[in-house]
BAPARO-19390 format. One record per residue (C-alpha): z, y, x negated. Coordinates in steps of 0.05 Angstrom, whole numbers, padded with zeros to 5 digits, always signed. Example, Ala and Ser with C-alpha at 12.3 -4.5 7.8 and 13.67 -1.06 7.14 Angstrom:
+00156-00090-00246 +00143-00021-00273 
// end
This chain:
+01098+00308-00465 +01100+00228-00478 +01153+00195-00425 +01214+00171-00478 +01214+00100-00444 +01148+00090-00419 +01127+00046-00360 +01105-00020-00374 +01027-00018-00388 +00983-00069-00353 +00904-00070-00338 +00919-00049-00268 +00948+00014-00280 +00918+00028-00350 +00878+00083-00320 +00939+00118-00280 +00979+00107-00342 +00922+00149-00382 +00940+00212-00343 +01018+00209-00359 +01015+00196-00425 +00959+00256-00443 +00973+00310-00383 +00911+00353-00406 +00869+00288-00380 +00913+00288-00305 +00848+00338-00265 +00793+00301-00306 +00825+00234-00282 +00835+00269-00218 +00764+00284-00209 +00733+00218-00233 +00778+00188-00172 +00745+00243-00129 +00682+00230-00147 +00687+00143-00147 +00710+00168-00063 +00737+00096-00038 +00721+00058-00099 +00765+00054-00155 +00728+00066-00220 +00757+00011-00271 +00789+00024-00337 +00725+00022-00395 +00694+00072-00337 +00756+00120-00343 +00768+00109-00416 +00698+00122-00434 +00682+00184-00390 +00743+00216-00397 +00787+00188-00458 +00729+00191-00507 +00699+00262-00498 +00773+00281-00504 +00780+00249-00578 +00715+00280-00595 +00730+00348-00589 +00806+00340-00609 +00773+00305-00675 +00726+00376-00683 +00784+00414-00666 +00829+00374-00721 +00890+00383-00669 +00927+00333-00711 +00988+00341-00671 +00946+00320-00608 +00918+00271-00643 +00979+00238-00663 +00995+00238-00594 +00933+00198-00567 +00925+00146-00621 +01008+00127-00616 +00979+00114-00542 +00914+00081-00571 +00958+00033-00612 +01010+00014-00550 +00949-00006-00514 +00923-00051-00573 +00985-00078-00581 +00991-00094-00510 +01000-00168-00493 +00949-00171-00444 +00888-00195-00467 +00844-00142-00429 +00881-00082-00450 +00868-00096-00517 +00791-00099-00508 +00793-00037-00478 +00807-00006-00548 +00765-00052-00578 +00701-00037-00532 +00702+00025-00503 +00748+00067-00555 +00729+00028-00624 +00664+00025-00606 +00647+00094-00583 +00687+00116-00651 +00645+00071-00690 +00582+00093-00669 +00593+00168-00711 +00613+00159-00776 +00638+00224-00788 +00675+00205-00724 +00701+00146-00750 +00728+00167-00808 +00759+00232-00783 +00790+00178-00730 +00813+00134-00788 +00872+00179-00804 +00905+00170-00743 +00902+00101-00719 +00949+00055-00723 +00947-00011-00752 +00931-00059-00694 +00873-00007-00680 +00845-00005-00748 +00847-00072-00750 +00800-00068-00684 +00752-00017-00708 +00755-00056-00773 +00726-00113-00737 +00674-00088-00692 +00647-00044-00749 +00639-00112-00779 +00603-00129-00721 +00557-00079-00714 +00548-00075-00782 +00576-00007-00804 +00585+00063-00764 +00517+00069-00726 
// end
């Protein structure tokens, strides 16, 4: 379940932050930490190995309830003041969901407007889903 009055989000704990906010990622996000040993694997590593599969098979599944749930996350982080947060969405989650574009626009439905307007842009970038 979503915390009612969330902790603030910043880039250093955007990762730990991931785990509370979607529970079925906690032993995924467990085990990348395992695996990194001493070395802390930073947030486009944790977002794009773990975050991203997730979406994928929540978008096959069409879990629209879940789904809900994640991009309302999505869109707190790419609202997020800090500058490095919000690049996060825009590279590692926008991108990945722009490079399907059955992906992107099953995504479509569910994001919110600060994150549409970031897939909007870097599928202006690239030029349309890949």
């Amino acid at each position: 379940m979503v915390p009612t009055e969330p902790a603030a989000i910043t880039y250093d704990n955007v990762s730990d932050v991931l785990a509370e906010y979607v529970p079925e990622l906690k032993e995924a996000y467990q085990g990348e930490l395992r695996w990194w040993g001493d070395q802390r694997p930073g947030p486009h590593v944790v977002y794009g190995d773990i975050l991203n599969p997730y979406l994928e098979r929540l978008l096959h599944s069409g879990d629209e309830a879940k789904l809900r749930q994640v991009f309302e996350f999505v869109e707190r982080l790419a609202g997020n003041p800090d500058e490095r947060v919000q690049e996060l969405v825009a590279v590692t989650i926008c991108e990945y969901l722009g490079g399907d574009a059955e992906r992107l626009s099953a995504a479509r439905r569910f994001m919110g407007p600060v994150t549409a307007r970031y897939s909007r842009a870097v599928e202006q970038f690239w030029g349309g889903a890949r």
